[in-house]
N, C-alpha and C positions, 0 to 999 in steps of 0.2 A: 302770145307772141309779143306783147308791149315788153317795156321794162318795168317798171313797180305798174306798177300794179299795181299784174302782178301781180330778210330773216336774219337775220346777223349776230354780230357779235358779243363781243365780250367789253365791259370797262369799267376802269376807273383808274386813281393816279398808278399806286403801286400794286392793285390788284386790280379784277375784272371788271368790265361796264358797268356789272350789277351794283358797284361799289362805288360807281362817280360822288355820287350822294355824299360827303364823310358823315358818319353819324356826329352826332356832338349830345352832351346831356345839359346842356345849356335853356335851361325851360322857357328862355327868351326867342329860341331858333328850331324849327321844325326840326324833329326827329326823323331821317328820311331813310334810314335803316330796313323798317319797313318798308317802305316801297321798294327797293332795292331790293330784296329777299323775295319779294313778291313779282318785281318784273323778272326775276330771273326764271323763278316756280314759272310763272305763265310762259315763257318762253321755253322751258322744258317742256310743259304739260302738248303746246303747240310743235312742237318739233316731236316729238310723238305721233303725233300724229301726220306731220308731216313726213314720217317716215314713212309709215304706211300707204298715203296717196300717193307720192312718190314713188313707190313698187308699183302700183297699177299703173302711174302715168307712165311710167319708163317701159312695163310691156309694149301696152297701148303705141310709144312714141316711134317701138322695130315694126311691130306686128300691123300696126295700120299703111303705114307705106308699103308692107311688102305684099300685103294682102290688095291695095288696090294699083300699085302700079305708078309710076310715073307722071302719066296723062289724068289718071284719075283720081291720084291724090292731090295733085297741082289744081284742078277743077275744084274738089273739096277745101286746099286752104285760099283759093282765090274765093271762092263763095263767104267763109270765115271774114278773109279780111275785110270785102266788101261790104258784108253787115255791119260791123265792127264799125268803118267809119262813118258808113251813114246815121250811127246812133251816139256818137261823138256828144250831139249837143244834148244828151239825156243827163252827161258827166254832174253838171254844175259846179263841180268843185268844192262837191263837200266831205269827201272822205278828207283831207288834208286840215279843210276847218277842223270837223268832225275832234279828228287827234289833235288840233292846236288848242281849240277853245272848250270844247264838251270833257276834256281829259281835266281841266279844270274844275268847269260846271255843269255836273253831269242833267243836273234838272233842265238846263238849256234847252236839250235833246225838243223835247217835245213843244217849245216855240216853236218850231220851223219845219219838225220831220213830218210832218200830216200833210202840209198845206203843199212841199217838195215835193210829196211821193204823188199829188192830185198833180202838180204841173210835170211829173216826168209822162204820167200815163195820158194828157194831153199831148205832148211832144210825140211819143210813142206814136198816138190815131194818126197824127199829121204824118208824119213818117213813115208809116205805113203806105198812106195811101200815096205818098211820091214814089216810094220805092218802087210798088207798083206800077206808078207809070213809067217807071225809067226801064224796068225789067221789059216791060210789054212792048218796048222798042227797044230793047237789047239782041244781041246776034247770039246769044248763047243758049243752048237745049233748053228743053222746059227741063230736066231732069238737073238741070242746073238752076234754072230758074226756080223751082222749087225747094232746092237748097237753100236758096239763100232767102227764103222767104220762112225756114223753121226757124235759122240762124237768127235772123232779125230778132222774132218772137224770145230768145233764149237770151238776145243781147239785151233785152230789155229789164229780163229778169235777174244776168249778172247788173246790172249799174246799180239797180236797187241795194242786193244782197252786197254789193262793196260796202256801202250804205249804214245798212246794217250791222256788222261785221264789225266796222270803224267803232260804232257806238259799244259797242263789248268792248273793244280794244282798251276803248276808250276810260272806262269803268272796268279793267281789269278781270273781265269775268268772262272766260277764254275756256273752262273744264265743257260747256255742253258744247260751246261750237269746235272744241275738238275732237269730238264724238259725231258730230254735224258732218264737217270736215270726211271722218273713214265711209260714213253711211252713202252722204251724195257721191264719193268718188267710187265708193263701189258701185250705185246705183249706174254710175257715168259708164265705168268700164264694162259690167257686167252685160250692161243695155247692148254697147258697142260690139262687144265680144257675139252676144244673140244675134243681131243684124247680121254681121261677117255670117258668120254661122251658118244663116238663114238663105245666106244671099239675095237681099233685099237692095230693091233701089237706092240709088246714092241719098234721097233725101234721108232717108231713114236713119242715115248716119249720126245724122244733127239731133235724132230725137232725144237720146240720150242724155244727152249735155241739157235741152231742154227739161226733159225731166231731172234732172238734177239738181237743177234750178231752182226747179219750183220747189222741191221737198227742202232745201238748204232757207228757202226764204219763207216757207211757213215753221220751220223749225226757231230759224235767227229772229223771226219775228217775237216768237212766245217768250224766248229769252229775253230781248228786250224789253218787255212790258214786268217779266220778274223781277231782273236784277235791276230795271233801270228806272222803271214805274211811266213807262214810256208812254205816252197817250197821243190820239190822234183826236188832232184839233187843226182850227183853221186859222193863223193868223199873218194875216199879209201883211203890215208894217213890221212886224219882226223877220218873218220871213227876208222879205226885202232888203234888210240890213243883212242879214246874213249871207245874200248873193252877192250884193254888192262886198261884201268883205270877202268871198269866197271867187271875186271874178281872176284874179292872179291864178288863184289853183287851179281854176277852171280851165284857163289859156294853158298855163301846161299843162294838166293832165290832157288835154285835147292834141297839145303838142306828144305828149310820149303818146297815148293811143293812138296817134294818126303814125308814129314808128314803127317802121317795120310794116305797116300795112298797108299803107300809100305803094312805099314800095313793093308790095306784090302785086298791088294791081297795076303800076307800072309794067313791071317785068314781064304780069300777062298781057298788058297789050303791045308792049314794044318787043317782045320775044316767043314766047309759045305757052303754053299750061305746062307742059313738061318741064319746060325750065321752073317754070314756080312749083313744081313736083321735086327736081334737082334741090331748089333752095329751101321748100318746106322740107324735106331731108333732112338736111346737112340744121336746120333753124332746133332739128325736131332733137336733137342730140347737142350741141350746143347749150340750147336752152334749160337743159338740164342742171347749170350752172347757177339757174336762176330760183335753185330749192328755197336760200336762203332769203327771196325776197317778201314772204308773208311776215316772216317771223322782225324782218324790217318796219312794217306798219307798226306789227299786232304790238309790240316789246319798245320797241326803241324809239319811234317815235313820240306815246307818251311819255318815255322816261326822260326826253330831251324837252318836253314840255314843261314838266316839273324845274327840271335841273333850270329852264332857261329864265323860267320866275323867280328862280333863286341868286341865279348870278350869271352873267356871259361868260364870264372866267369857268364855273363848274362845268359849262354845255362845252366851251373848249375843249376842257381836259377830256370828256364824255366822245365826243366826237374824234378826237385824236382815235385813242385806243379804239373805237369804234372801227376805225379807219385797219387801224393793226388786225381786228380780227376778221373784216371784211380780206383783206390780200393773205391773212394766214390758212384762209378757208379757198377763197375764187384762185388761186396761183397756182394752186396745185392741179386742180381742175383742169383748169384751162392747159397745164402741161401734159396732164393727161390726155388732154383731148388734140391737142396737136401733135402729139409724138407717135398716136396709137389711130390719128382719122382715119386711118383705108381700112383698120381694123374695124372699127366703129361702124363705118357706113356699110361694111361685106355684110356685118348683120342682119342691112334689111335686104341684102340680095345685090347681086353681078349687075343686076339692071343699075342702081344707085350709084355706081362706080366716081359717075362727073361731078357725085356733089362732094368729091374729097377735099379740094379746093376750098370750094365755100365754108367747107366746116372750120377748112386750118385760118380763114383770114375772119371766120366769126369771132371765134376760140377769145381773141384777148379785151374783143367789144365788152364780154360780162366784167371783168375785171373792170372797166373803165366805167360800165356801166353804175356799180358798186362805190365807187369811187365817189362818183358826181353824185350819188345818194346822197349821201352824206355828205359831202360838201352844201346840196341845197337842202338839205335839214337845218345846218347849221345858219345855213342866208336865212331860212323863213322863222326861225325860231328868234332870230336877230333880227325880225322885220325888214328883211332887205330879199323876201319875196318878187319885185318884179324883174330883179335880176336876173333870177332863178326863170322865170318866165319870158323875158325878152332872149335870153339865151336859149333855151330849148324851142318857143316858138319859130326863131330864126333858122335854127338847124334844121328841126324835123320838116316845118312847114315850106323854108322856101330853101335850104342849101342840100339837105338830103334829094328832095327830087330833080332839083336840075342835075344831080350828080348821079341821080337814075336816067335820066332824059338822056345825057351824054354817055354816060359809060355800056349801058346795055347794052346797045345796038353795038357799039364798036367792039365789044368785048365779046358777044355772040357770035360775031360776023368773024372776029382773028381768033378766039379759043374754038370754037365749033360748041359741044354739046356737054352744057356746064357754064360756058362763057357767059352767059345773061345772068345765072343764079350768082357766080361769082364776081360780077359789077354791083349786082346789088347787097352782098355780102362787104365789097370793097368801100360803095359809097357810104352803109351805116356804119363801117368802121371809122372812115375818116371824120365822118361827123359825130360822132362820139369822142376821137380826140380834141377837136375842138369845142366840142363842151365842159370837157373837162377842164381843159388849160382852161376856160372863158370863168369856170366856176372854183372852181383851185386859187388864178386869182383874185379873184374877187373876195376870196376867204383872207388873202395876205398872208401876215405872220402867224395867225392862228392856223394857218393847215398842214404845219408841223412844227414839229421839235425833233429837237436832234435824236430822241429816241423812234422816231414813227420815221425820219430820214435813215439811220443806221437799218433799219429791220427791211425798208425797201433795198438798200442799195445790195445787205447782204444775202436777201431772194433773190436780188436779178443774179446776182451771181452766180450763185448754184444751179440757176435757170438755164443760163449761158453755158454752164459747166457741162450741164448735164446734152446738152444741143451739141457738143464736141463729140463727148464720149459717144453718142450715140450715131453722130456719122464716122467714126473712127475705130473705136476698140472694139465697141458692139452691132458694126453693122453684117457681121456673116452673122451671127444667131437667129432663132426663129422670132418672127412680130413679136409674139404673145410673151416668148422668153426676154427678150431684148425691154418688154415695155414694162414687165415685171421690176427687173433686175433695175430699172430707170425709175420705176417708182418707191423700191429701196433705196436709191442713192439718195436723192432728193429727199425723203425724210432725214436720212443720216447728215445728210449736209445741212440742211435749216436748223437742224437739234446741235451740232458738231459748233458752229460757228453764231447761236443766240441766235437765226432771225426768228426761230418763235421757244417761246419762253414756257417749258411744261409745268412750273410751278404756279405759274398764272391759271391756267388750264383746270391744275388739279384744286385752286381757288373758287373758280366760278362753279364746281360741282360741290365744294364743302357748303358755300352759302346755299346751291340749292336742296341739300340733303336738309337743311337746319328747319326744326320745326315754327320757328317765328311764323305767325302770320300779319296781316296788315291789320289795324287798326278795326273790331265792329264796324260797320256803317251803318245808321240808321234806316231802320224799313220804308224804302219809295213812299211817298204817298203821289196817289195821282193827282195830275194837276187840274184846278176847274176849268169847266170848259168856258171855252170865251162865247 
């Protein structure tokens, strides 16, 4: 339920992101041809497999609310969020180094990951044992309280596994944990599916994910010591450096994981569990827009690493186009999901009715979400990182919840039932625009060109076009027929009028079809121990 987390696009000048790189045969200048060849293959290889988790999560996303209900799904993602932020400080903000500096020097890895993984599992004990007291004078069931005490245990072993993860990214080597990837998510669903099944108490819910956990980070583990010669050692002065270089990502990534999950446990204490059952709904399909944010780490972020050692001009161009395939992919989405919500939410049943609302004023957060990606890639790739962090900690931490404090209640009290999910659907929208404007500009003249301006202006268009025709010519048809026929137009109009380009498209599949691979890399050696 964060934002990155937590896949994107496409570029380069005249052809796709894979191509930002120009190759040149100039024996004076990296050949970056390969990499480019290569980030695109690994972004196939992981959208692969992202297709597949994808299928399960989207069962998972109708089948679990409809299967628990209102009251009891709202109890299970309020327990979710709760753990979630209490494990906040396990982050340290190193996936973000991880892809800035290890995507360089991949030996790096093993200064710092040993002696990390020994202070997250300190934090963890401590953490524990608060949680616990805070639960033990909480007003909520033990069958809640025990939720959130499997939760915890599972969050501990996502922050790791990000961790992890980063480091493949990092070093390009993405084929096992895309097979990682299908195993744990079936693990995840299939557990999920036996529980339902079984009719097992609410904790049991959580086991799943915990188990999935764990199989993903003894699998990510073995990969890294292959491809990366990863060794666990202890060293506290490097260490050291690397937090301190990693405390900017840390503040934000604290800021995006505390989004969206502050806010539910807001909602549930200033409104009901049902309303956080209304807004996990309506979050649970929405979110669905968010397929493309692994393949954001796994792909693009080291490519923009590379690109940005080579020149701020290359990361430009990289990030533009970036930008083009991010709105060529989220736009549509997002229209589908706003034109078709009463369709969308009927799926998980009559009960969900009130989260139609919440879905339609979520719908354009992902777009924006998307947006400010890449915008603060571009800040921290440009070392203008605390930007990127004084902006999102200001949002999430102090102007999103006062904008829960205020709208909830009021918005409960005059909509009735849906009015609380839909305040806090309203205040992560507003604060999402103003991240964006705050990081947009901050980017300046780099955050577009007249070609990344034309391609928006002539979406919104057809966007706009299409929001006519469908209160007017097509509104006697049936939902399903009217939302079909509207997502015909809508391709026909973006293809009709350039704002997206299919020989671009049929570009980034010619490089990935090409047998180049990247350069041998010499076999790890492990590093000695200190």
């Amino acid at each position: 339920m964060t934002r990155p987390s937590h896949s994107i696009p496409q570029e380069r000048e005249p052809s796709p992101e894979a191509l930002a790189a120009v190759p040149t045969q100039d024996a004076q200048k990296p050949d970056t041809s390969h990499e480019a060849v290569g980030a695109v293959r690994n972004g196939l290889q992981l959208g692969g497999s992202l297709l597949v988790t994808y299928a399960i999560a989207m069962g998972v996303r109708f089948l679990l609310p409809a299967h628990l209900g209102p009251e009891r799904f709202g109890s299970f993602n309020w327990a979710d969020s709760f753990s979630a932020v209490f494990f906040i400080a396990t982050h340290l903000g190193l996936e973000m180094y991880i892809r800035k500096e290890v995507t360089r020097r991949p030996a790096h890895a093993s200064d710092f990951f040993g002696t990390t993984l020994l202070l997250r599992l300190g934090l963890t004990v401590v953490l524990m044992g608060v949680l616990a007291l805070v639960m033990a004078h909480d007003a909520h069931t033990p069958e809640v309280r025990n939720l959130v005490y499997v939760f915890a245990v599972a969050q501990s072993l996502i922050v790791v596994n990000a961790s992890v993860a980063a480091l493949l990214h990092a070093k390009g080597k993405v084929a096992g944990l895309s097979v990682s990837n299908i195993v744990t998510k079936l693990v995840w669903g299939g557990g999920l599916f036996v529980v339902a099944w079984a009719g097992l108490p609410l904790p049991w819910l959580a086991v799943p994910l915990l188990a999935s956990e764990a199989v993903k980070l003894a699998v990510g583990w073995y990969l890294a010591r292959v491809h990366m010669g990863l060794t666990f050692k202890v060293d506290l002065p490097a260490t050291g450096k690397v937090l301190k270089a990693s405390l900017p990502f840390f503040l934000t990534g604290a800021a995006l994981a505390t989004n969206g999950r502050l806010d539910v446990m807001i909602l549930g204490m200033k409104a009901s569990h049902e309303e956080v059952g209304f807004y996990g709904a309506a979050w649970n399909i929405a979110g669905l827009t968010f397929f493309l944010n692994p393949v954001f780490g796994w792909v693009l972020m080291p490519l923009a690493s590379r690109a940005a050692e080579r020149s701020e001009e290359e990361l430009t161009r990289l990030i533009r186009r970036a930008m083009e395939g991010t709105l060529a992919v989220t736009v549509p989405m997002m229209m589908l999901i706003v034109m078709g919500a009463p369709l969308w939410v009927g799926l998980m049943g009559g009960q969900f009715g009130p989260s139609t609302l919440s879905l339609r004023l979520l719908s354009p957060l992902f777009v924006l979400a998307f947006v400010t990606m890449n915008a603060g890639l571009w800040l921290t790739m440009t070392n203008r990182e605390w930007w990127v962090t004084i902006t999102n900690v200001t949002g999430s931490l102090l102007l999103s919840p006062v904008l829960n404090l205020v709208l909830v209640p009021f918005m409960h009290r005059t909509l009735g039932d849906g009015g609380g999910a839909a305040a806090t659907a309203t205040a992560l929208l507003l604060m999402e625009v103003l991240v964006t404007f705050s990081l947009m500009g901050r980017m300046g003249r780099a955050a577009f060109d007249p070609r990344l301006l034309a391609m928006v202006g002539k979406t919104a268009a057809v966007c706009l076009a299409i929001v006519v025709v469908d209160q007017t010519v097509l509104a006697p048809l049936n939902p399903w027929v009217r939302l079909a026929i509207e997502a015909v137009l809508y391709v026909v109009g973006v293809l009709a009028i350039g704002a997206v380009r299919p020989a671009e498209v049929l570009q980034v599949l010619r490089v990935a079809r090409r047998r180049g691979r990247p350069e041998p890399e010499a076999t790890p050696t492990a590093a000695p121990a200190s």
